[in-house]
NUMIZA-797896 format. One record per residue (C-alpha): residue number from 1; residue in one letter; x, y, z. Coordinates in nm, 4 decimals. Layout:
residues N
SITE  seq  type         X         Y         Z
SITE  NUM     A         X         Y         Z
...
This chain:
residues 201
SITE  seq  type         X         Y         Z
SITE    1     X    4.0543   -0.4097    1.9392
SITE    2     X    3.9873   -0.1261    1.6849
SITE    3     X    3.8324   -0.3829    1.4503
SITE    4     X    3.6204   -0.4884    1.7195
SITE    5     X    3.5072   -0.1464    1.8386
SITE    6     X    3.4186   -0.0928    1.4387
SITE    7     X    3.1921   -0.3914    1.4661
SITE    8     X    3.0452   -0.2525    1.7468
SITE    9     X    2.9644    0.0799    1.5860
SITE   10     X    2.8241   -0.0930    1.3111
SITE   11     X    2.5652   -0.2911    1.4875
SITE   12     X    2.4225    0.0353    1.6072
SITE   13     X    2.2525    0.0874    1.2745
SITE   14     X    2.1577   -0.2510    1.2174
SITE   15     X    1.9504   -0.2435    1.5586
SITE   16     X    1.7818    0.0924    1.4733
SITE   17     X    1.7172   -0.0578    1.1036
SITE   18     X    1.5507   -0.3792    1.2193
SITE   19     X    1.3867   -0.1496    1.5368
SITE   20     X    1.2283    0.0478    1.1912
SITE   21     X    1.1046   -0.2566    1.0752
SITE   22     X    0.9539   -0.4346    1.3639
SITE   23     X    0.7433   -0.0969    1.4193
SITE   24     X    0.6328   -0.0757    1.0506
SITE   25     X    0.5018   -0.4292    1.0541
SITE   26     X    0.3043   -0.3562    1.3703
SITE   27     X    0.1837   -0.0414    1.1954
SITE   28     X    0.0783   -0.2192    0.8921
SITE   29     X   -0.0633   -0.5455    1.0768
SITE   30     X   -0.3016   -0.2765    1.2712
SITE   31     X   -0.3131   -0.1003    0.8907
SITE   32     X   -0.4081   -0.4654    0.7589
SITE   33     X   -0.6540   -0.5251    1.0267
SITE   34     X   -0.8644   -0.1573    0.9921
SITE   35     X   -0.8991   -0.1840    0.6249
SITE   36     X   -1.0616   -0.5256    0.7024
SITE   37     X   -1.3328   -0.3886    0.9588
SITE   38     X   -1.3836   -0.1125    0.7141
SITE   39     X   -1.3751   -0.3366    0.3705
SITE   40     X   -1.6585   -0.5822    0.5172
SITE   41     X   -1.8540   -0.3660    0.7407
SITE   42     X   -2.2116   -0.2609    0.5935
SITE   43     X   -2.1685    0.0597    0.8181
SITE   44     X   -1.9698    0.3241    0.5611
SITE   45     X   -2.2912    0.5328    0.5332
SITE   46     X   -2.6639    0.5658    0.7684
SITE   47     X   -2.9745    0.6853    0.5957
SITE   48     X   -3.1823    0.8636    0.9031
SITE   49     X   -3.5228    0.8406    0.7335
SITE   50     X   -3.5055    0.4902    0.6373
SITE   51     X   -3.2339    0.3726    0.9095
SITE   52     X   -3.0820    0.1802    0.5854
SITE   53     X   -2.6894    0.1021    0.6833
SITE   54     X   -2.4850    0.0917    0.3514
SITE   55     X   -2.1510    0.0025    0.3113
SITE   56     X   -1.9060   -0.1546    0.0016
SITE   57     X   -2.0472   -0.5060    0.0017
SITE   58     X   -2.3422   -0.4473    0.1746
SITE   59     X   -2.6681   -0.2836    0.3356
SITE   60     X   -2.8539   -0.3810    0.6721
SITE   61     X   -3.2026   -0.2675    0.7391
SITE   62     X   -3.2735   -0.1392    1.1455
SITE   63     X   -3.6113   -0.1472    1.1098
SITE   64     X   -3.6661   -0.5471    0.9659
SITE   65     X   -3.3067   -0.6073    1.1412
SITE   66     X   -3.2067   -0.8054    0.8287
SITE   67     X   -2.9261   -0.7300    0.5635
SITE   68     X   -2.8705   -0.8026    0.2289
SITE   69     X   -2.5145   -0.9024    0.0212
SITE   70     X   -2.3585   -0.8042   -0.2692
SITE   71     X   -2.3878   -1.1832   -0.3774
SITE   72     X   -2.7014   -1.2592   -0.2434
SITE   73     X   -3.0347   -1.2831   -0.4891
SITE   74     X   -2.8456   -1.3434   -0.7842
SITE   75     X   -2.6401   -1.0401   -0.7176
SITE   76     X   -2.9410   -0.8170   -0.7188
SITE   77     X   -2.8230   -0.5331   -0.4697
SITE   78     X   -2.5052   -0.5161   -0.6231
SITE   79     X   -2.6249   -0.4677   -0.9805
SITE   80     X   -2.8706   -0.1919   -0.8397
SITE   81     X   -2.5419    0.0252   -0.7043
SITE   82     X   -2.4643    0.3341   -0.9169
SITE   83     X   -2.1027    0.3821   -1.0918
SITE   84     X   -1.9434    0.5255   -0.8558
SITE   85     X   -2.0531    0.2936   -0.5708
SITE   86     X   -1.8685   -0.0155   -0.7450
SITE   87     X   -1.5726    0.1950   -0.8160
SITE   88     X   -1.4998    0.2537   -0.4433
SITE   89     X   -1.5693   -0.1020   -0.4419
SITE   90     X   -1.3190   -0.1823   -0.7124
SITE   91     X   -1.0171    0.0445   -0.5822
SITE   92     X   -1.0819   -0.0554   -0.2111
SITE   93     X   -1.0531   -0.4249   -0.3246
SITE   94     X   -0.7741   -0.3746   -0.5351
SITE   95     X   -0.5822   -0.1908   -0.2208
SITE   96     X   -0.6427   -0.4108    0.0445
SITE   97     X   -0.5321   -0.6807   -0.1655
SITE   98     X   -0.1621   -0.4759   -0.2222
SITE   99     X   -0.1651   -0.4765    0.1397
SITE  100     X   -0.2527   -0.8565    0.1845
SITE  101     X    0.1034   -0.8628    0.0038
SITE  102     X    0.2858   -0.6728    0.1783
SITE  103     X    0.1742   -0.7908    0.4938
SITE  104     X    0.3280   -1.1604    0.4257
SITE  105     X    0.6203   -1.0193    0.2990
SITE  106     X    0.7198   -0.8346    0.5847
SITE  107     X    0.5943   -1.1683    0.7927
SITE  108     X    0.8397   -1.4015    0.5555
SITE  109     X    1.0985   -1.1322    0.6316
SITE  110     X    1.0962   -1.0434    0.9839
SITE  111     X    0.9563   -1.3161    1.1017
SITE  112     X    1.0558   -1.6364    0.9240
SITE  113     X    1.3827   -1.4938    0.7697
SITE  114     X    1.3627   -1.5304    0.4365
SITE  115     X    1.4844   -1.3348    0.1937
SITE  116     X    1.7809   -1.2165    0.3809
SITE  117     X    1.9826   -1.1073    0.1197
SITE  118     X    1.7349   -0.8553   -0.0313
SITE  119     X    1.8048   -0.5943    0.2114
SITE  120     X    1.5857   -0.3269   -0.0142
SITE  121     X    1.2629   -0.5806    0.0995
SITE  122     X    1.1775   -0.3038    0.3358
SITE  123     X    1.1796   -0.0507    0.0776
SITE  124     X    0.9932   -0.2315   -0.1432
SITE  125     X    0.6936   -0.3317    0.0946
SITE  126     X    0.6758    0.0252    0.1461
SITE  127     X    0.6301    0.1364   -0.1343
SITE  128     X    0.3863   -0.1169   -0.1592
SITE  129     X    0.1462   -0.0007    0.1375
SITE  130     X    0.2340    0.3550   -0.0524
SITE  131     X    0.0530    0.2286   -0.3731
SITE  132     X   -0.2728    0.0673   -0.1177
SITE  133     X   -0.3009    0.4036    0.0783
SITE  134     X   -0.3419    0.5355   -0.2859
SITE  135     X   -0.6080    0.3387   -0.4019
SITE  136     X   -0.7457    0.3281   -0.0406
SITE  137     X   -0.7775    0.6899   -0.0619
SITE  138     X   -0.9293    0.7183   -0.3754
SITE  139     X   -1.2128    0.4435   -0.2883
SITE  140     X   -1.3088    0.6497   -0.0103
SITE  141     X   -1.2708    0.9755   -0.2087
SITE  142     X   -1.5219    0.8078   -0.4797
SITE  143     X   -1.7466    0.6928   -0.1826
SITE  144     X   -1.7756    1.0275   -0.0076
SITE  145     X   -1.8391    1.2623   -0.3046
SITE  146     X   -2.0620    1.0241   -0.4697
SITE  147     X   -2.2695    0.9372   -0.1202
SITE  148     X   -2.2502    1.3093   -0.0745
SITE  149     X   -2.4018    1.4101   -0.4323
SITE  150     X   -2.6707    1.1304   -0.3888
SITE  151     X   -2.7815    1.0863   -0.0558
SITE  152     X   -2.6771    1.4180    0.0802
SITE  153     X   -2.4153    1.2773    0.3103
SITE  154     X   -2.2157    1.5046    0.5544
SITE  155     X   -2.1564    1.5106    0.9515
SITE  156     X   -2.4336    1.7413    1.0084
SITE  157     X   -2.6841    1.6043    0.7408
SITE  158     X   -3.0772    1.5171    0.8599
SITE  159     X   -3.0706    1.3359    0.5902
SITE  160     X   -2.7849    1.0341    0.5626
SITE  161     X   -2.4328    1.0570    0.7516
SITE  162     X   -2.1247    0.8420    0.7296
SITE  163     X   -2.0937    0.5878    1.0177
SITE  164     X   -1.7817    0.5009    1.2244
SITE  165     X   -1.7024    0.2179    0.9398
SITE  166     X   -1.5788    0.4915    0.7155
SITE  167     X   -1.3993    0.6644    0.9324
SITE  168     X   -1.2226    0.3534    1.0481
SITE  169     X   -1.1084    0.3302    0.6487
SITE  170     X   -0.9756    0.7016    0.7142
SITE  171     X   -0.7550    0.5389    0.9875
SITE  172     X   -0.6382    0.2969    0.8177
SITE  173     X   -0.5194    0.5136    0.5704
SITE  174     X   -0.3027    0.7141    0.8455
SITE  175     X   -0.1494    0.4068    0.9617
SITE  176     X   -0.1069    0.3243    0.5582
SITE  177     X    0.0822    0.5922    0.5472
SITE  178     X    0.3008    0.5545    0.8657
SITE  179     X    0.3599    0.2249    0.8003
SITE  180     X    0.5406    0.2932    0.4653
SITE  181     X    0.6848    0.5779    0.5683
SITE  182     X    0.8736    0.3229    0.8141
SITE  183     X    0.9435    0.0648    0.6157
SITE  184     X    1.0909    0.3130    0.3570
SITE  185     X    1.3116    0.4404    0.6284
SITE  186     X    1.4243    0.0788    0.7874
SITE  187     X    1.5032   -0.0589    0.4305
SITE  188     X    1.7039    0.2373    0.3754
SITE  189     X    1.9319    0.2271    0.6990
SITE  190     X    1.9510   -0.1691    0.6242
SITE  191     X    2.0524   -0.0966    0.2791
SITE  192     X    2.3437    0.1609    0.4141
SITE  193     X    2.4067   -0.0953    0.6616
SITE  194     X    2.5394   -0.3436    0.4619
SITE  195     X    2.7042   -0.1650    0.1913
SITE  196     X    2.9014   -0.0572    0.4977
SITE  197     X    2.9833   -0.4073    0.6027
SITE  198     X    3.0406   -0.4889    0.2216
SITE  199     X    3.2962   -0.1852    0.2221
SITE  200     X    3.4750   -0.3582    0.5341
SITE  201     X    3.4586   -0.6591    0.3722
């Protein structure tokens, strides 16, 4: 009986730790989806005047309702963009694909199973959505000063304003953030967890 109350006790943990985890990978799936809408959406950044819709990869013209690609012309759009338009490019790129990552190895790990012996997994995909929601932030950082400084680009501008796409990337830097914070947290309770049951052992 008092071995099987301990048990008991000890599952407690284990339920909040995997309870952790499930919500991070929700966070981080929505996370995952949000910096997706906002990586391939042409809509970071309006140009009143012209109605020209600019975003990472792209720009889409109201008035001819066309748009043109990075790729597209023998890459002529994209080899027109200043500096610090490919380097929000660059670090955006570089973030989402961090969080590609650690998106399937929270799915391998909650989902499938595997892994079950690294109980720090949840620790370490944290820390991984903590290194996107870095470069995240500083792609959007480079894209706001250096729209701002060029194109005059603020919420109350009559000249250019950011669009819904970019704030969208703000978002899904919040839930980034959350997300790791979570997965931080559940990898730490399952790492307590089973030193416990290694103690009983």
């Amino acid at each position: 009986m008092p071995n099987s109350k301990s048990k008991t006790q000890d599952e407690k943990p284990m339920s909040i730790a995997w309870l952790a985890l499930g919500i991070g990978w929700v966070l981080l799936l929505l996370a995952f989806l949000l910096s997706c809408i906002a990586f391939f959406s042409p809509f970071w950044m309006v140009e009143l005047n012209t109605l020209y819709h600019t975003g990472l990869w792209g720009r889409c013209d109201d008035s001819e309702f066309n748009c043109i690609w990075f790729h597209e012309r023998d890459y002529a759009w994209e080899k027109s963009l200043p500096g610090w338009h490919v380097a929000a490019q660059v670090t955006y790129a570089i973030g989402i694909g961090i969080l590609f990552i650690a998106l399937m190895l929270s799915i391998a790990n909650l989902i499938l199973r595997c892994c079950k012996n690294m109980f720090n997994l949840g620790i370490i995909i944290g820390f991984l959505i903590f290194i996107t929601t870095v470069f995240e932030t500083l792609s959007i950082l480079i894209f706001g000063i250096g729209a701002y400084r060029l194109y005059d680009v603020s919420i109350n501008s009559w000249s250019a304003r950011f669009e819904w796409a970019f704030y969208i990337g703000i978002a899904a830097l919040f839930n980034c953030f959350f997300a790791g914070v979570v997965f931080v947290f559940g990898g730490s309770r399952m790492v307590k967890e089973m030193a416990g049951y290694a103690s009983y052992a």
